[in-house]
N, C-alpha and C positions, 0 to 999 in steps of 0.2 A: 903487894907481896911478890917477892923474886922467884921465878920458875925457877926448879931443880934444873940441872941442865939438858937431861935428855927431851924435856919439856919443854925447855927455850929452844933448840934445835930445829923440834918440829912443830913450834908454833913460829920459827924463820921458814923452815923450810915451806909450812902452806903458805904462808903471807908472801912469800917469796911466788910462789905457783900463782895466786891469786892476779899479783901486778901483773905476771906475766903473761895469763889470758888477757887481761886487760887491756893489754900492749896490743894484743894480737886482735881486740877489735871485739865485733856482737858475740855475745855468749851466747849458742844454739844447744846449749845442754839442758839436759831435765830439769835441773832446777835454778833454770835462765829467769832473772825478772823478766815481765811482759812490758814489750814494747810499746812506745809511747806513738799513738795516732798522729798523721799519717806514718806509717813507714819511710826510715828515712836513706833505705835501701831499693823504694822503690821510686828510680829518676824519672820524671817527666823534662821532656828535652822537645817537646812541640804538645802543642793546644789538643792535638790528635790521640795522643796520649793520656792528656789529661780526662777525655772523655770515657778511656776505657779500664781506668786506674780506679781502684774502691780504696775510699780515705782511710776505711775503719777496715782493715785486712792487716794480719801480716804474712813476711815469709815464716814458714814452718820447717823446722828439720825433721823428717819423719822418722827415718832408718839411717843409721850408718852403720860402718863397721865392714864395707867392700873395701874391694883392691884399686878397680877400676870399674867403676859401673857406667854402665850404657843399655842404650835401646826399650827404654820407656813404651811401655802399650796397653790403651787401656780398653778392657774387656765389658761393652756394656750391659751385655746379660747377665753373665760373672759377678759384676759390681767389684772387680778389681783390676789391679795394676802388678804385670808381668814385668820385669824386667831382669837384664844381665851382669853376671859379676864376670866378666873375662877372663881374670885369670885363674879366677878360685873354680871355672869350668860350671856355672851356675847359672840355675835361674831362678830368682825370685819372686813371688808374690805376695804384695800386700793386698787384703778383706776388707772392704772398705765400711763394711757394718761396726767393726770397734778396732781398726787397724792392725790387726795381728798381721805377721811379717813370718813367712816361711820361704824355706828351699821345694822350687818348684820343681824343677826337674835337675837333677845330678848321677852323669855326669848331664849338657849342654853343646856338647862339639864345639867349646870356647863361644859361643854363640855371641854376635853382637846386635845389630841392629833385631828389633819384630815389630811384627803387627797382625793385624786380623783383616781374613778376606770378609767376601760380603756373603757368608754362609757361618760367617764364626769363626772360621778356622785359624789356628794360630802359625804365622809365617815367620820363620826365624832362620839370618846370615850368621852361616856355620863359619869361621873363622876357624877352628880345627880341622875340619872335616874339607876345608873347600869348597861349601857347597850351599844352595839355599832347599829349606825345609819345609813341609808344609804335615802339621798335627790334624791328623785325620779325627772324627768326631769317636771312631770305634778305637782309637788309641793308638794305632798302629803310625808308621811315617813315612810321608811320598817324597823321594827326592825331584825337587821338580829342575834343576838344575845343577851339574858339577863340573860340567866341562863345555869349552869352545872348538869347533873344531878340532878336536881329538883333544885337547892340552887343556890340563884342570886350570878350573877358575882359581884368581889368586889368592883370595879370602874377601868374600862379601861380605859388605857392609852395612847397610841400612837396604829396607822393601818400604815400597808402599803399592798400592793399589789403585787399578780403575777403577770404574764404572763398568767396563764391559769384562772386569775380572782379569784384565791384563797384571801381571806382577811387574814391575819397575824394581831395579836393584842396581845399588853400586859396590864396584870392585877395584877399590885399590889396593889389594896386598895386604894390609898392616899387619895381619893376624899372621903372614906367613915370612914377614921379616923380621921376626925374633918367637923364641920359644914361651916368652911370658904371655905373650895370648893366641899361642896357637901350637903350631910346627914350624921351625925356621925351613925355610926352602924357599927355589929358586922360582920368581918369577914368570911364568912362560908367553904372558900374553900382556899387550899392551893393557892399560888400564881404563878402563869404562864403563859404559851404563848402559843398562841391557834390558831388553823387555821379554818375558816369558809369556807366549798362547795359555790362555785358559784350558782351552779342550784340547791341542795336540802337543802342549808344554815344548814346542818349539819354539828355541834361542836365539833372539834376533839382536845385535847390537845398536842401541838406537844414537850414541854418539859415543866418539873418543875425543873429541875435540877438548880435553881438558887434563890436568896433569896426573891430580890424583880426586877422584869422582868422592865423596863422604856422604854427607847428608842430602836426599831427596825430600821434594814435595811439591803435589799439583799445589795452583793456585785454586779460588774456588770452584771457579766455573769450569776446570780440569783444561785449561787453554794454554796453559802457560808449564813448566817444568823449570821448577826453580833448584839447582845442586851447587852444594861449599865443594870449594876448589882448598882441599889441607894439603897440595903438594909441594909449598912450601916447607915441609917438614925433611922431602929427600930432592928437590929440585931450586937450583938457585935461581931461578929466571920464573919460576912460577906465583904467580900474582894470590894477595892473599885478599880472596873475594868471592860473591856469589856469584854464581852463573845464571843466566835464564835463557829459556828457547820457546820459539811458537811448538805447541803440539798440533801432527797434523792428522789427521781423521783416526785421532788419538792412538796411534802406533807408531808416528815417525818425529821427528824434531827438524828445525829451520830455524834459521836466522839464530844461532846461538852468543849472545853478548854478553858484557860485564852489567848485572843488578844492583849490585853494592859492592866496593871496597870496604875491610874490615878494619881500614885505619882510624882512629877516634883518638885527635889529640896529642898529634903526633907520631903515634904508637900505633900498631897494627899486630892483633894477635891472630884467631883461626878461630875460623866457623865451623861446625860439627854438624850436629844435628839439626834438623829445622821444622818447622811446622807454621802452617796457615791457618787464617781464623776465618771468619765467615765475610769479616772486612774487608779481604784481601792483605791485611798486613801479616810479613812474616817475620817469626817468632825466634832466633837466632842463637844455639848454645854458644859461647864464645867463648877463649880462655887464653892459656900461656903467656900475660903480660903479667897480671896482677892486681894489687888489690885499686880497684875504681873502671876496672875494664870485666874481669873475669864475671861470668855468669848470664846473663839473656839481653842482647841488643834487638830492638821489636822495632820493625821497618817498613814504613808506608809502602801502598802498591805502588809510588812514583819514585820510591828509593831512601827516600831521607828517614833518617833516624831521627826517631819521633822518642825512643821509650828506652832503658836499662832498666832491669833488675839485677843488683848488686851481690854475690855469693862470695862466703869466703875461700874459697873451691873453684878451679875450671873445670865451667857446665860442660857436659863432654852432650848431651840430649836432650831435649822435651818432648811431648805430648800431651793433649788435653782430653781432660777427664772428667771423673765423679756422673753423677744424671746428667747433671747439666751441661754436660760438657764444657765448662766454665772454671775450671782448676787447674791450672797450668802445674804438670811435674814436671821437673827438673832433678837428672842424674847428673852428678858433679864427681867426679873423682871417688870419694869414697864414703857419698850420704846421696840421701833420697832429700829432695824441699819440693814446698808444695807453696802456691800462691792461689787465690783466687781473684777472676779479671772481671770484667762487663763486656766479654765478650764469649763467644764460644770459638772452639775447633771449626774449622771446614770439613773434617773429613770425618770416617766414622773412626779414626784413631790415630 
């Protein structure tokens, strides 16, 4: 029987939508067929790999519908996962009891990176405000840092934590060289990575040695200070690679050298976010090449790229989560993915 023609139209026009997901590769929507075992998005590229890789898992899309999401942190008393929309000035949280997905706090000071110190507390890099934050338990908020030497910082980007309750933070700008995740304004201080005192929340620079400072994270044993060098984005001589440094009676850094290039294949995109598992391998958001680079490069403690996970989206961050801490989240551009690994987090977030 021949379709009237408003009928032929848009039974072209979906057939037409249809091929054209198709083109575009895994459908991650609600009502996506289920993927066929193993996942064939999750690469093994060393034996090392294969060990921490679960056959019968897949990736998951949990949430979309951001601008730009970043700064993944998972709450293990809470039993959820905090995270940032940058430019919509948000923070979100998913409940990890039947995955409800709300706005956590709004406005956010454009907020980017967080995490939780070792009392609970949630630390979050104000990219609006300038400044890093610390969510007191009675609701109220401690600025624990806004400025160096008289000149505000330039918008912080990722925290993470000691053991002896030291805050580690980086500061490259991004949120303050354009108005879509922050305030545009002028840079005043070199760019770097900085440690805050627990009790006199004095600002110590622990290095500049690098272009533009992005994603931090201890190794396990808190020996090592592993930070993505993204200053390839505003510096043409800046190498596009991790960093690592000895820590030394865990307040200072030495010996700061190149950990990884993020070239694979010719191609070399940028590191974001990072995190470490109890193996010592780190866990690498990757992105800005495309599709067969963009999403999680997972890298032995002796450098080599042992692992990909494959995302249609550049991962801009991860962290690991759930009880077990055994579920790798992943922020990509403008969805939440969730995997689960055979291994855990190193840290408590």
């Amino acid at each position: 029987m021949e379709l009237p023609p408003l009928s032929r139209r848009s039974f072209l026009t979906v057939s037409a939508a249809a091929c054209t997901a198709s083109a575009l590769g895994r459908d991650y929507g609600p009502n996506a067929p289920p993927v066929r075992y193993p996942d064939p998005d999750i690469v093994v590229l060393d034996k090392r790999f294969a060990a921490i890789k679960i056959g019968n898992t897949p990736i998951q899309r949990l949430h979309t519908g951001m601008l730009w999401a970043e700064g993944p942190a998972w709450n293990g008393v809470g039993k959820y996962l905090v995270w940032s929309d940058i430019p919509n000035n948000v923070q979100l949280r998913r409940l990890d009891e039947d995955g409800h997905v709300s706005v956590f706090r709004n406005p956010a000071g454009n907020s980017n990176g967080n995490t939780f110190d070792w009392e609970g507390r949630q630390i979050s890099c104000e990219h609006g405000n300038r400044r890093v934050v610390r969510y007191e338990h009675n609701g109220s908020v401690t600025v624990l840092a806004d400025k160096w030497q008289g000149k505000p910082l330039n918008a912080p980007n990722d925290a993470v934590v000691h053991p002896d309750g030291g805050i580690w933070f980086t500061d490259p700008g991004y949120g303050s060289l354009m108005n879509y995740e922050g305030h545009k304004g002028k840079l005043e201080l070199k760019e770097a990575v900085y440690r805050i005192d627990p009790k006199t929340l004095q600002l110590d620079i622990v290095t500049d040695e690098i272009f533009k400072p992005n994603g931090l994270c201890f190794s396990p044993d808190y020996k090592k200070l592993y930070v993505a060098d993204t200053g390839a984005t505003h510096y043409e001589q800046a190498p596009r690679n991790i960093k690592v440094w000895d820590v030394i009676d865990g307040r200072k850094l030495a010996k700061g050298r190149e950990f990884v290039s993020m070239e694979y294949k010719g191609k070399a995109g940028l590191a974001d976010g990072i995190r470490a598992d109890v193996m010592g391998n780190v866990w690498a958001s990757a992105g800005w090449v495309g599709e067969g680079y963009d999403g999680v490069h997972v890298f032995a403690p002796d450098g080599t790229r042992i692992g990909l996970i494959l995302l249609p989206e550049i991962c801009s961050n991860v962290c690991f989560g759930g009880v077990k801490r055994n579920r790798l989240f992943m922020t990509a551009s403008q969805s939440l993915y969730a995997v689960y690994v055979e291994t855990q987090g190193a840290h408590i977030t």
